[in-house]
N, C-alpha and C positions, 0 to 999 in steps of 0.2 A: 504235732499240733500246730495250726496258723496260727500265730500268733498276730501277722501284719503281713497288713498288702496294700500296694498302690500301681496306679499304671500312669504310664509316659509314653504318649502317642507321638514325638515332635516330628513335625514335618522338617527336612530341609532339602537340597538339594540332589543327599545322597537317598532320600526316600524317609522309610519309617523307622523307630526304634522302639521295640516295646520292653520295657522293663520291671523286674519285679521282684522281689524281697522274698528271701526266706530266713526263718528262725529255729532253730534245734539243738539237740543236744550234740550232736556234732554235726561235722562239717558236709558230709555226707547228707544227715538229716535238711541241713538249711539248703544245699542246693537242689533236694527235690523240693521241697518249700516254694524255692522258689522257681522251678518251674511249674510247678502247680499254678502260683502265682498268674503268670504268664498265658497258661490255660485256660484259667477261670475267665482272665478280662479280655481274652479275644473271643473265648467263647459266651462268657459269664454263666452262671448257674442260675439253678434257679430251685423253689420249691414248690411243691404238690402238698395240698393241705386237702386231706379226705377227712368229712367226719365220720364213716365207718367204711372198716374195711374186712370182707369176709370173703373164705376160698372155699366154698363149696363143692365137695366129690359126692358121687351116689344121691345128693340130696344131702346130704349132712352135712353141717358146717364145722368144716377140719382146724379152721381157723379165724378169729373175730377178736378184732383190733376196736375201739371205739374212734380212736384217734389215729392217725397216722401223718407225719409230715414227714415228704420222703426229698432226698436231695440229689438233684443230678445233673450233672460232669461234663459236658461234651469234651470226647475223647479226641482232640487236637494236637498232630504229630508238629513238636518242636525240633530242626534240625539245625545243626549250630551253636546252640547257647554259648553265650560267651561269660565266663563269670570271671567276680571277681575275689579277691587275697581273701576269706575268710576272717571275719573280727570276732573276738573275744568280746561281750559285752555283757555285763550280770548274768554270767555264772551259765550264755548261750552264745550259741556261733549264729552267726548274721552274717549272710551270702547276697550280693546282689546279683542276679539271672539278668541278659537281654538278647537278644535277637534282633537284630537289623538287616533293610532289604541288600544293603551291601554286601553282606558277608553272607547271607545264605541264599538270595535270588537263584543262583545257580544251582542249587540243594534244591531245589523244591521242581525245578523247570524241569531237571534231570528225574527225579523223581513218577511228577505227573506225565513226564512224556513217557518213562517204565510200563506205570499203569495203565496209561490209555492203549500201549501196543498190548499187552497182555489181553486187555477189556475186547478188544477187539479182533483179538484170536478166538478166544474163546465164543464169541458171537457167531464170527463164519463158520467155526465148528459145530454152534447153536443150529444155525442154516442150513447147515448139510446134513445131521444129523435125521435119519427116520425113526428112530426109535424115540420115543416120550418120555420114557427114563430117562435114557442117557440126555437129553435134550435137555431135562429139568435139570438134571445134573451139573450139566456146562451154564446152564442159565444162573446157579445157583452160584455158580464162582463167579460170574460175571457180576449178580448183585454185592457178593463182600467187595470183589475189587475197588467197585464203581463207590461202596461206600469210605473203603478207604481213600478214594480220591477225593472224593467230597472234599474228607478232611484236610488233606493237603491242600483240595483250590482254596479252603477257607483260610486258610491260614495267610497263604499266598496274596489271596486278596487285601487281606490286611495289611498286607507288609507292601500294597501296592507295586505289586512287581508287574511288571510289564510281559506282553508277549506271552504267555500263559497257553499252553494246551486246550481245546477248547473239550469241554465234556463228551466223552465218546457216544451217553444216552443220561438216564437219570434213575435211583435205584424203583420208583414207583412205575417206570416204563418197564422195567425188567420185573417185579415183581408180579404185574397182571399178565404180562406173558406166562410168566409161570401159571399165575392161577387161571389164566384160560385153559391149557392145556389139562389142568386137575379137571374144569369142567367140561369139556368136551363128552359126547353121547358117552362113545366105547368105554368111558367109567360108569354107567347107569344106564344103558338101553336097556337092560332089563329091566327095570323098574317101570314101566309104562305107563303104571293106572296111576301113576302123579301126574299132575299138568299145572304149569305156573304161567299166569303170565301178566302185562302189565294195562293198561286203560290208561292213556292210549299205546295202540301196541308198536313205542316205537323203540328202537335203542339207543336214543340219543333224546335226553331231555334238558330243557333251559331250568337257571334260576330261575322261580318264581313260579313255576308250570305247577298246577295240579295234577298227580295221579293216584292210580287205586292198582292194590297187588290183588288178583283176583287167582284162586285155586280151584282144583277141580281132582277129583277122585271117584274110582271104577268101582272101589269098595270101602265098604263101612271100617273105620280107623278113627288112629287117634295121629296126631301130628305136632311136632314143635318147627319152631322157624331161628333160622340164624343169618343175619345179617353181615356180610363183609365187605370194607369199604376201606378203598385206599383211595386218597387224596393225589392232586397235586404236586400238592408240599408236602408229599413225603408221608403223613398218617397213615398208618395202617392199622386195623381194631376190625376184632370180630367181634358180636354181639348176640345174645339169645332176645328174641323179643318180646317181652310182657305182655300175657292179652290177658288175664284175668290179673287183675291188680289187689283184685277183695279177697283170693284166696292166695294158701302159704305152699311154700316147698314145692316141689315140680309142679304141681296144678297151676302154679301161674305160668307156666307156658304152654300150658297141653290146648288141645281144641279139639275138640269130640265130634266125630263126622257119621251121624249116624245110615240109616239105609235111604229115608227117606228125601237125604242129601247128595248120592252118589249121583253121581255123571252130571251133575249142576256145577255151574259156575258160582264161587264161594267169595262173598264181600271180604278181603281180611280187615280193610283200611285206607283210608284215604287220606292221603300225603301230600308234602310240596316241599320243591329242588330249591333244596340252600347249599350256603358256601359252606364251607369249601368245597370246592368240587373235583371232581374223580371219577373211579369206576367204583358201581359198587353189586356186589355175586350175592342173589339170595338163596338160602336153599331150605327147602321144605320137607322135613324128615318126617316120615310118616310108619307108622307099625300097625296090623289089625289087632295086636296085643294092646293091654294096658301101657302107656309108655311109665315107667318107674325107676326108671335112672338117666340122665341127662352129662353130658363131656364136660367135665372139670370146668369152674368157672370164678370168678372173684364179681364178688358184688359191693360196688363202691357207690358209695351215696359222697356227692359231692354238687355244692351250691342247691340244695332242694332236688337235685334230682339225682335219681337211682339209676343204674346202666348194672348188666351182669356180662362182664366182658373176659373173653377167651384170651388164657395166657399165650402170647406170641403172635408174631405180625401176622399178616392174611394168607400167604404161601402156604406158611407153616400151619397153621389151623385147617387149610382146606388135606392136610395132606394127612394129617391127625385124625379128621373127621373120616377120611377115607379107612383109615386102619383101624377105629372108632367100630364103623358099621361091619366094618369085615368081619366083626367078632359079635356079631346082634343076629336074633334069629330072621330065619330065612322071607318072614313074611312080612321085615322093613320095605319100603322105596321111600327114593327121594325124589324132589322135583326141582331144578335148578334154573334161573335166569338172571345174566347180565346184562347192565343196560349203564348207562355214563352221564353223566350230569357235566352240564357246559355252562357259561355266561351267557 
């Protein structure tokens, strides 16, 4: 348990020191404490206050929280710690944790320069590769790498060390490679009697722009839409999107396209480019069957508004959804388009 924390940023001329307090039943216990400590105030925490939270499978709701306030860590490599003599104090040990840019500058430069030659093998590997597996594959290590380096530059940065490795890419640049390559034709030419596209038809749109997702279908069906969108700064969220608000359980996603609708161009919506901005992959799932089961989902009402969002970042969703459809009968298509929102 934390019992106590504080931080000490002092500047001098040897650079930073950050330090931080831990309390336990031994001594052991106090000095994760206290790099916990240490963790928490270069990265700080923070909390998520949902006022409901539910994970919906098949349409059923598997699980329904009213409350939830959830706590999270950024997972921040300390190399170094230096501690000190353990105290004995009511009947707890009391550890003081610190790290300074003097004593681990060198830890962290070695480190991020590991990472970036790694990040960077694996990309030219990315590059020559022709296969889209294996490609996704090598991309995939390229994203944990690059995330682990994150974590190092951030640390580093803190500790103002100087001369720093410069980021080989960033993991939201690796992750849409990824998910372009999920969306490319050779996963869905067959599916043809989908068509998606955007008003205006460009693939590059500004804040503040007006547009409309417009669909179009050969035959009478039914359809849901999912949303994926990665950010700049790193967001990644997939999303199902609500068009029937008045009705419950999968009817609020469906849309019924009957005959006297096919080969028409279909209003879904009309929208406009905010921040944060990114790339963001729509895809239009369509069946001439009843649709009556929909991909695992969690529906979190939070500040007045309700989102029913796909567990895991956008890679992984698109790659889910693929193995998703693979098991739906034969008279699915989908219809898919990317397009990027800029300042």
């Amino acid at each position: 348990m934390k019992l106590l924390l504080f931080l000490l940023f002092p500047f001098s001329l040897f650079g930073v020191t950050i330090t931080g307090v831990g309390i336990g039943s031994t001594p052991t216990q106090a000095k994760q404490e206290a790099i916990l400590d240490i963790v928490t105030n270069i990265g700080g925490d923070f909390l998520a206050s949902f006022e409901k939270v539910q994970q919906v499978e098949n349409g059923q709701v598997v699980q329904d929280n009213k409350k939830k306030v959830s706590k999270f860590q950024y997972n921040y490599p300390i190399l170094n710690p230096i501690f000190s003599k353990p105290k004995f104090i009511d009947d707890k040990y009391q550890v003081t944790a610190k790290i300074d840019t003097k004593h681990s500058k060198h830890l962290y430069i070695k480190k991020l320069k590991q990472l970036k030659k790694s990040i960077i093998h694996y990309q030219n590997e990315a590059k020559k590769s022709r296969d889209n597996v294996t490609k996704i594959f090598l991309l995939k290590k390229v994203f944990e790498l690059q995330k682990e380096f994150d974590r190092y530059f951030s640390v580093a940065k803190v500790l103002k060390i100087g001369h720093l490795p410069s980021p080989p890419t960033s993991i939201s640049v690796v992750e849409n490679k990824i998910a372009e390559i999920n969306f490319q034709p050779k996963h869905w030419e067959k599916f043809s009697w989908v068509k998606i596209r955007l008003n205006p038809d460009r693939k590059i749109l500004k804040v503040g722009e007006n547009y409309q997702i417009l669909v179009k279908f050969s035959k009478p069906c039914y359809f849901y839409t999912i949303d994926h969108i990665i950010t700049t700064t790193g967001i990644s969220k997939s999303y199902l999107i609500e068009w029937n608000d008045h009705l419950e359980g999968v009817e609020k996603f469906i849309i019924r396209v009957p005959n006297s609708m096919i080969n028409k161009w279909i209003l879904l919506g009309n929208f406009q480019v905010s921040e944060p901005v990114g790339d963001e992959y729509i895809e239009v799932v369509a069946s001439q069957r009843p649709i009556t089961s929909l991909p695992t989902y969690m529906k979190i009402k939070q500040d007045g508004e309700t989102q029913y969002i796909l567990d895991g970042r956008v890679y992984q969703n698109i790659d889910k959804l693929i193995e998703y459809r693979q098991l739906t009968p034969i008279d699915e298509a989908v219809g898919k388009i990317h397009f990027q929102s800029r300042k």
